[in-house]
C-alpha positions as CSV (number, residue, x, y, z in Angstrom):
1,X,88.5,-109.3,0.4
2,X,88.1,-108.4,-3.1
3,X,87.8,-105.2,-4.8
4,X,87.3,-103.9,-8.8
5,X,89.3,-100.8,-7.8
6,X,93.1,-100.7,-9.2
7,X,95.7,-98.4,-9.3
8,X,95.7,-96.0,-11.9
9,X,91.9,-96.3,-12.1
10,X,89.9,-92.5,-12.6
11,X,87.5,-92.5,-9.9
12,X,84.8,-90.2,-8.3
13,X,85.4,-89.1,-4.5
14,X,82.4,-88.4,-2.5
15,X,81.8,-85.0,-1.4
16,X,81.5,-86.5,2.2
17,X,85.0,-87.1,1.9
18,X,86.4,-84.4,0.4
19,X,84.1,-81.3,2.2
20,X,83.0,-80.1,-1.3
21,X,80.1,-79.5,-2.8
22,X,80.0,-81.9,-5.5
23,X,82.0,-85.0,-6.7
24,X,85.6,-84.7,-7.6
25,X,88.3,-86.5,-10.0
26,X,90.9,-88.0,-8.7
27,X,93.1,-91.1,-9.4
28,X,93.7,-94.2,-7.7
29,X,97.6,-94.3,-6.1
30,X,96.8,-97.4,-3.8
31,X,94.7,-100.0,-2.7
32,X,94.9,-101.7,0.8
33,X,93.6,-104.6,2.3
34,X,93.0,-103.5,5.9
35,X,92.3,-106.2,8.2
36,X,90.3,-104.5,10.4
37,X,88.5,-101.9,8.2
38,X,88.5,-104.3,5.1
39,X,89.1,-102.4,1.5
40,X,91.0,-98.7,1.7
41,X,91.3,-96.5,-1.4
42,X,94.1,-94.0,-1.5
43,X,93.4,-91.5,-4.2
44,X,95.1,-88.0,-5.9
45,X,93.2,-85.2,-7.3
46,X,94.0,-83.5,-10.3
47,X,94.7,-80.4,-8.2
48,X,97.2,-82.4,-5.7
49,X,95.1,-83.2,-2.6
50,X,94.9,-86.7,-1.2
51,X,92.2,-88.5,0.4
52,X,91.5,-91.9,1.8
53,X,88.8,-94.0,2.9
54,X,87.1,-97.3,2.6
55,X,85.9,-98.1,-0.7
56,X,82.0,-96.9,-0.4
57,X,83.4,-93.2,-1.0
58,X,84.2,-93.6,-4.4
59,X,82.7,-94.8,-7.4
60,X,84.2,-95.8,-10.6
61,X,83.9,-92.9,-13.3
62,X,81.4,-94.3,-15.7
63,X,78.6,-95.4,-13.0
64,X,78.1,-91.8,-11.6
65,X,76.0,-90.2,-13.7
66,X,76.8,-86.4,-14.1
């Protein structure tokens, strides 16, 4: 499994995720390589909260267009 995703990368979290109505900052804290889910991305919003998911709920912070 390979990913473009690292720690410490700014990343967009989709509102699906998060229960919001738009996109939200956060920052990436970890990366896994689940074996039966494949790629997880653990991230931290500027205002604290955690989320984590497989990769298709973020997106790097240049591609989404605002």
């Amino acid at each position: 499994m390979k990913t473009d995703f690292k720690v410490g990368q700014r990343v967009w979290v989709s509102p699906q995720l998060t229960g919001k109505a738009d996109w939200v900052e956060a920052t990436i804290t970890e990366v896994e390589h689940n074996p039966f889910v494949g790629i997880v991305i653990e991230v931290k919003t500027d205002a604290g909260e955690l989320f984590f998911e497989k990769e298709d709920m973020f997106k790097p912070m240049q591609l989404r267009e605002i």
